[in-house]
N, C-alpha and C positions, 0 to 999 in steps of 0.2 A: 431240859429243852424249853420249859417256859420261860424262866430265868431268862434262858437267852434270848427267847422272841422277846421278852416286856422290856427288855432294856438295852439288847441291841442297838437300837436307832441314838438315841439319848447317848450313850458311853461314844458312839462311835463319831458321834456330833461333837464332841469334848476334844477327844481324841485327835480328829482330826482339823479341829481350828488351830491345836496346839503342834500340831506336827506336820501340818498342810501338807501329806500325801497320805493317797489311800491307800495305797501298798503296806508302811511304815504303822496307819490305824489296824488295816484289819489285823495283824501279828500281832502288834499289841493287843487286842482285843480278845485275839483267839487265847493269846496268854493266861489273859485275864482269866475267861470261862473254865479254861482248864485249871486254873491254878482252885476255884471253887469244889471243882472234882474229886481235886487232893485233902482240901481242908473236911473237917468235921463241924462246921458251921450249922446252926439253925435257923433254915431258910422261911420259919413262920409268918416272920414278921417283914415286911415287904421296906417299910424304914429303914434297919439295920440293914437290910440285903443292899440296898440302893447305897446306903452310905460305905459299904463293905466293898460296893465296886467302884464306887469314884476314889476310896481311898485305892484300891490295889491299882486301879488306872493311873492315879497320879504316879501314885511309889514306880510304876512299870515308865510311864515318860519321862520323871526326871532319871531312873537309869538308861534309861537309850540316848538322852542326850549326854551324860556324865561318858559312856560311849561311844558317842560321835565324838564328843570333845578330845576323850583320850586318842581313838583314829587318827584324827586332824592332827592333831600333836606329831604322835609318830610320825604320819606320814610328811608333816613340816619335816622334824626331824632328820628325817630319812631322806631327804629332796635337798637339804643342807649339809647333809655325809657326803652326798655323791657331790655334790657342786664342791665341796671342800677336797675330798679328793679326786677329782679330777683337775681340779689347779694344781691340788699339789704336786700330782702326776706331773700335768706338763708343763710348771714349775722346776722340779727334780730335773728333767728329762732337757729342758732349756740351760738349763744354770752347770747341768755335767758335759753339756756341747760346749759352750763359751767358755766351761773351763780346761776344756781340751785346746779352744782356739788359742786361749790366753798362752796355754803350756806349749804348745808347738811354737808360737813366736816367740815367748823367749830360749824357746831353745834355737831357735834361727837367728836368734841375736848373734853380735861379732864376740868372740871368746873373752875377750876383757872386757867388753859392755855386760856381756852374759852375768862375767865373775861379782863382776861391781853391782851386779843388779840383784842377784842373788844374796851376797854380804848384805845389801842393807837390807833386804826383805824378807829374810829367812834367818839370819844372824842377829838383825835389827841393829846393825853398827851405823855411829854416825856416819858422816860422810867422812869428819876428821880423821877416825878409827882406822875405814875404810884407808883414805889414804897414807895413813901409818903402812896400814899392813901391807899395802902394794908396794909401796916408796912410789905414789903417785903425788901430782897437787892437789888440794879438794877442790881446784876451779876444774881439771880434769873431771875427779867423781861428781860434779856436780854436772859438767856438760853431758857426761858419759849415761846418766842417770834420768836425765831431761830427754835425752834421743833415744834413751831405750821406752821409757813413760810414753812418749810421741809416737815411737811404732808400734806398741803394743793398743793405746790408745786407738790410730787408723784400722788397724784389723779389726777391733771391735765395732768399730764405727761403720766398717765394709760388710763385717755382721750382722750389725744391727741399723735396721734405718732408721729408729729414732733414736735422738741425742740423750746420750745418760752425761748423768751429770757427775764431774771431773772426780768429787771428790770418792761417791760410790766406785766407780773405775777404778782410784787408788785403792782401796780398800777390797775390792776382790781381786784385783791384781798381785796383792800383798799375800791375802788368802791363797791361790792359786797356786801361785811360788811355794808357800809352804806347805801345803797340801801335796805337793807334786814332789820336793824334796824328800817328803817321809817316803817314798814310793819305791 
């Protein structure tokens, strides 16, 4: 108990310029005294003792801050999980709608726009190929391919109110088709 009244004020004046709350001092503090409790220390000499508490004070503040830091951390951490999955959520959840829209339009496509549109994008045949295997022209699969691209294109655009750019459009559109084929 003396210990505690003689140096009290002093520790807790330390304590508390380094960690500016007195909530956060007094705990450390109470630490402090307690941890004296446990030791087998020789409390004679009032030098040692004084030095015995600024050191366990120090060692007790840079662990509450090594502790706040790791907190912070985590809880950055943790504030960056959820922000990450909740995009991804409604990411997944946006990107499996528009590949439904994609998949109902070309199936509302006209049966030889359908077939030609399918061949190249699921097949990956050129257009040439394409018109081999129909006994079409490739200015056919080419018109046939550009007006299926143009309605698939609108839907999504009636979709979606801002403008995606052509070439992403091809390229989930390709995806979609094949995605939808394996099904």
């Amino acid at each position: 108990m003396i210990m505690y009244n003689k140096f009290w004020k002093e520790l807790y004046i330390a304590a508390f310029r380094r960690l500016q709350s007195e909530e956060n001092a007094e705990d450390i503090l109470q630490d402090v005294f307690l941890s004296l409790l446990e030791s087998d220390f020789d409390f004679e000499n009032e030098q040692s003792v004084r030095a015995l508490l600024h050191k366990r004070l120090k060692s007790r503040i840079i662990d509450f801050f090594r502790k706040e830091i790791l907190k912070t951390s985590f809880e950055n951490q943790k504030i960056l999980q959820n922000d990450y999955d909740d995009t991804y959520s409604d990411t997944w959840l946006l990107s499996n709608e528009l590949e439904f829209i994609v998949q109902q339009e070309i199936n509302n496509l006209p049966e030889k726009m359908k077939e030609i549109f399918l061949l190249s994008r699921e097949e990956r045949l050129s257009n040439e190929e394409i018109a081999t295997r129909l006994k079409v022209s490739g200015k056919t699969v080419r018109n046939q391919l550009s007006t299926a691209l143009k309605k698939i294109r609108a839907t999504i655009h009636k979709y979606n109110s801002v403008e995606l750019n052509p070439s992403i459009v091809n390229i989930f559109i390709t995806l979609s088709a094949v995605l939808f084929s394996n099904r």
